[in-house]
C-alpha positions in Angstrom: 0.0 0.0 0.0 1.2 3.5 -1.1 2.3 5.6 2.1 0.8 9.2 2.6 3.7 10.8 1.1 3.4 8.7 -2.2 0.0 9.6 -2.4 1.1 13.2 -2.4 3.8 12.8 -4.6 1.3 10.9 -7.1 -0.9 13.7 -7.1 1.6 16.0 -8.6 2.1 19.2 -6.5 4.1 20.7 -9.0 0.9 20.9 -11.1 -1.2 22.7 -8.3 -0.2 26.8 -9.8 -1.8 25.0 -13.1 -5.6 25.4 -10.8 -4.5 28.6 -8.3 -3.2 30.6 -10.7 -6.4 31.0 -13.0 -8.5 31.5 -10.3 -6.4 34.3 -8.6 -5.9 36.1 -11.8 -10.0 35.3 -12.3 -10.9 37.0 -8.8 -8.8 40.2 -10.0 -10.5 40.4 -12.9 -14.0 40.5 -10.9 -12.4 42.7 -8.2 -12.7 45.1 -11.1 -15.8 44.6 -12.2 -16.8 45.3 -8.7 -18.1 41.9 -8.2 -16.1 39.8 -6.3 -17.6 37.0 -3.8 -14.9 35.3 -1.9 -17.1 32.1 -1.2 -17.7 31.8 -4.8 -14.0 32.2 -5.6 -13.4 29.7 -3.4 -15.7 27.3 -4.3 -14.0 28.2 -8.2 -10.7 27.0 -6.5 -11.8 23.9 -4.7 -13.0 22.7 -8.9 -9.9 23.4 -9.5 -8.0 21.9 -7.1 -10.2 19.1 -7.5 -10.0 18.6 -11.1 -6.3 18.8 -11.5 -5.3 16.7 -8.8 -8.5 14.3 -10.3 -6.4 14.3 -13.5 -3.9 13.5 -12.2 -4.2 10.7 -10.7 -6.6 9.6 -13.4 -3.8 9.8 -16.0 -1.7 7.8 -13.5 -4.7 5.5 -13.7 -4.9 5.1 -17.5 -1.1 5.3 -18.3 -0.2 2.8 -15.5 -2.8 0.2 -17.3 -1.5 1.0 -20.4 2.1 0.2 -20.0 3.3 3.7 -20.5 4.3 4.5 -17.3 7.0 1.4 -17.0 9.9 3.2 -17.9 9.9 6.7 -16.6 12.4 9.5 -15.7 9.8 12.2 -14.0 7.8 11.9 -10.5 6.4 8.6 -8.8 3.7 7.3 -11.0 1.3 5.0 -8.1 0.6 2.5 -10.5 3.5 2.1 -12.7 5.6 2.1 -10.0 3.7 -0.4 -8.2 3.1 1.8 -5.5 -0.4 1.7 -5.3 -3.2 -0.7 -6.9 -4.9 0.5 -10.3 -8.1 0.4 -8.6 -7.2 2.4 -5.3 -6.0 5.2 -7.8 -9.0 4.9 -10.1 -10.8 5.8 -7.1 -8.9 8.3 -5.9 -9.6 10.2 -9.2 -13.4 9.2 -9.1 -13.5 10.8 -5.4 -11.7 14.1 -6.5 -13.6 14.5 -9.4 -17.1 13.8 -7.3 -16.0 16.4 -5.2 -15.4 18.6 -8.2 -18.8 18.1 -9.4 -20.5 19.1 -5.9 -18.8 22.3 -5.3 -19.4 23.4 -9.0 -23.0 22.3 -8.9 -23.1 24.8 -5.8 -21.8 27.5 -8.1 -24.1 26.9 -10.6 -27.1 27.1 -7.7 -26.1 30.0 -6.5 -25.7 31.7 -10.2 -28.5 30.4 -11.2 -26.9 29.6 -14.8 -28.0 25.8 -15.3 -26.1 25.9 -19.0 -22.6 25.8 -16.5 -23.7 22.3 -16.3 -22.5 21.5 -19.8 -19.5 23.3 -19.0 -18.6 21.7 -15.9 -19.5 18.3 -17.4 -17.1 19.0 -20.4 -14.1 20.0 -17.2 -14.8 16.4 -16.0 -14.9 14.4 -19.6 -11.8 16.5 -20.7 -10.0 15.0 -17.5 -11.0 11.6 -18.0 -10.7 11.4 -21.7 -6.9 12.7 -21.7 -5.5 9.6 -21.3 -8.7 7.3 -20.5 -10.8 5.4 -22.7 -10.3 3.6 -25.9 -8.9 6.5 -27.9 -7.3 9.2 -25.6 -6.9 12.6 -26.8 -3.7 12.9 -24.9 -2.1 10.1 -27.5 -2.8 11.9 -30.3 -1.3 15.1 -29.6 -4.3 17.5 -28.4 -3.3 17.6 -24.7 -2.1 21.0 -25.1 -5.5 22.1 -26.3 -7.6 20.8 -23.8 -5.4 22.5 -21.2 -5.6 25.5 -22.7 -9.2 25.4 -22.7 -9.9 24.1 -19.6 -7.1 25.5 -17.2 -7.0 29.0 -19.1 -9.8 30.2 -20.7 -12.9 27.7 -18.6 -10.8 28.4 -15.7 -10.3 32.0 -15.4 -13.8 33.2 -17.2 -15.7 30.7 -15.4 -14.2 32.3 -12.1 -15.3 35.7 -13.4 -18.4 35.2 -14.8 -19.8 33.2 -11.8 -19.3 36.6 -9.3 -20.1 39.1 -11.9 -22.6 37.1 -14.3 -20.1 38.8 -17.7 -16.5 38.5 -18.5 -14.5 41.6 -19.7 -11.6 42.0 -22.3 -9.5 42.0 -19.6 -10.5 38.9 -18.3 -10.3 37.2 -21.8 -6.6 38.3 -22.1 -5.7 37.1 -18.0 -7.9 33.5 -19.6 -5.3 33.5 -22.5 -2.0 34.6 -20.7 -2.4 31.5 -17.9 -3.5 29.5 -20.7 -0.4 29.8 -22.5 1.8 29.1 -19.4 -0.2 26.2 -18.6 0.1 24.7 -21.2 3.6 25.4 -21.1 3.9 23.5 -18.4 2.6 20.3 -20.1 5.1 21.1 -23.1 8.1 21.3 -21.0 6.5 17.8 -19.5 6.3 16.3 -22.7 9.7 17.4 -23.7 11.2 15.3 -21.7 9.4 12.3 -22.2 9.5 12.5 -26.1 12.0 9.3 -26.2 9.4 6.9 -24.1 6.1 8.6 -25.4 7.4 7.5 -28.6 8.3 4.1 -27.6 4.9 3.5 -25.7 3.0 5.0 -29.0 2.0 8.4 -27.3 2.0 10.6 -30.0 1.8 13.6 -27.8 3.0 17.3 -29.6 6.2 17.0 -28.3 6.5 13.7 -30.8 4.8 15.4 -33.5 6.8 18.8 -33.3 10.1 17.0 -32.3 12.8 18.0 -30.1 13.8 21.5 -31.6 10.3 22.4 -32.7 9.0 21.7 -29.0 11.7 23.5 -27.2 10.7 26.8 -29.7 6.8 26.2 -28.7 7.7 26.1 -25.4 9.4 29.8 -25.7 6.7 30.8 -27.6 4.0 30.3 -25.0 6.2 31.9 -22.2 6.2 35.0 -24.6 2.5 35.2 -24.9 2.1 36.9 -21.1 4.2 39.3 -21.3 3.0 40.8 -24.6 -0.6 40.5 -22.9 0.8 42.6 -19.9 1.8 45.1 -22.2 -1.9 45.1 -24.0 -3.2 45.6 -20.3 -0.9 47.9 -19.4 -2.3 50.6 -22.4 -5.3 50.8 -20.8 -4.1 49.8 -17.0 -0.7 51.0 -16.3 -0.3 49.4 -12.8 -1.0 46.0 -14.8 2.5 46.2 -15.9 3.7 45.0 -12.3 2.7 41.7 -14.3 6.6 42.4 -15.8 7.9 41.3 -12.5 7.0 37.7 -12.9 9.8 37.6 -16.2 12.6 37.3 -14.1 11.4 33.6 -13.1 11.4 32.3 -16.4 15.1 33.0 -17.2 16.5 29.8 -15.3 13.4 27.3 -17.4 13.9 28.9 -20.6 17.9 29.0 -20.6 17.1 24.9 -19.4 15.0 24.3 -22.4 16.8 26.1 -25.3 20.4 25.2 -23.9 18.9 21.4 -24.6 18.3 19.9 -21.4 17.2 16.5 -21.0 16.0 13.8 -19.4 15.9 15.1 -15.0 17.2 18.1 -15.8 14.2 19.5 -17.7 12.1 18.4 -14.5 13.0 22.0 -12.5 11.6 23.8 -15.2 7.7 22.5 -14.9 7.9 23.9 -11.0 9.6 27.3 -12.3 7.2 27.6 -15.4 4.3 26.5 -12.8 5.6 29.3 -10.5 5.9 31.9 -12.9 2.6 31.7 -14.0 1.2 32.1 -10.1 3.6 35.0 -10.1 2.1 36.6 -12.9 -1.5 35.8 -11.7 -0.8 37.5 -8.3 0.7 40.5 -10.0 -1.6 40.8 -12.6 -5.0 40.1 -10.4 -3.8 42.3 -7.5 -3.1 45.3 -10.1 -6.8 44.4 -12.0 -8.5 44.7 -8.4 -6.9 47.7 -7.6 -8.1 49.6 -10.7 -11.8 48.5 -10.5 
């Protein structure tokens, strides 16, 4: 049986700024709308938490089944490692994403928007269908999508738009900014497993773009923030405090583009994850103050 300390390490902790960060950035945004209800925000972060740490464990689930998980270089995985049974994690992922479902279903109660059903029924399928089922989108390269969507723009809108019932410009380019460094994150994952993703038949992006071509996505997406802070900062100067979060990317970019692989690539998912809170803090608190 799995000790407590496997079980956290299982559930990824490095991936947690990939479900604060939105949200933070998302309660700035309706700070300056003038709507913000800190139960509802919250309640916005408990889905979060909840989902990614559902998804987690889910992909641990559905890789460890699948074989893809035997020969790996990042974190514990529970069930590839033999850590933990495939049905204790399935479980676990069940759990986390029941819980997910009962403190959104209060959100949508209290908004009074029944269609955020569909939308919080789509969080959950897109967290399963990554790498579960028959034909997991996660295989065939559109993990970076679905993160997008889900952990930028669903994230950080749906935050919004549950306090203040609208989203603003400002709010759509927060949604796309975390998006970018989210999925950022998952590229700087899938980086470093290109050589046993391709072994296992996980045709992730990484595989499809190839070494090179992955490591100039990933600066790509870091990019995209920072020339969002500077469309924020036009119409909100004090936005541009968002600038300060930069400095945290130098050590992860230098680590991708210098070619590092294998372990070493693995500090560069916490600093890109970090960076991204960073800029959500800085960004949010500067959105909340101009409202």
């Amino acid at each position: 049986m799995a000790t407590v300390a496997e079980w956290i390490e299982g559930a990824r902790p490095r991936t947690l700024p990939n479900a604060i960060a939105p949200v933070l950035v998302g309660v700035g945004a309706a700070a300056q709308l003038d709507a913000v209800s800190w139960w509802r925000s919250l309640l916005a972060l408990l889905v979060a938490v909840a989902l990614i740490i559902g998804v987690n464990y889910a992909n641990d689930y559905s890789d460890g089944v699948r074989g893809t998980d035997n020969e790996r270089v990042g974190p514990l995985r529970l069930v590839g490692s033999g850590a933990a049974s495939a049905k204790a994690v399935l479980g676990a992922a069940l759990g986390l994403f029941l819980l997910a479902a009962l403190f959104g279903l209060v959100l949508v109660l209290a908004s009074g928007q029944w269609w955020l059903l569909l939308v919080g029924a789509s969080c959950i399928a897109g967290a399963w269908f990554y790498t579960g089922g028959s034909r997991p989108y996660g295989y065939a390269g559109f993990g970076e999508v679905a993160v997008f969507v889900f952990f930028g723009l669903t994230a950080v809108l749906g935050t919004v738009y549950v306090q203040a019932e609208r989203v603003s410009w400002e709010a759509l380019g927060c949604a796309v900014a975390v998006g970018c460094l989210s999925v950022a994150v998952l590229v700087a994952n899938n980086l470093r497993d290109i050589p046993t993703d391709r072994e296992a038949g996980k045709i992730t992006l990484a595989v499809r773009l190839g070494d090179r071509g992955t490591r100039r996505f990933y600066l790509a997406l870091v990019t995209v923030p920072f020339l969002v802070t500077a469309a924020l900062a036009f119409a909100h100067p004090a936005t541009s405090v968002g600038l300060l979060a930069a400095p945290l990317l130098v050590t992860p970019v230098r680590a991708v583009m210098a070619g590092n692989t294998g372990v070493r690539l693995i500090p560069v998912l916490r600093d890109t994850g970090m960076a991204m809170l960073a800029w959500a803090i800085l960004t949010g608190t500067a959105l909340a103050f101009t409202g």
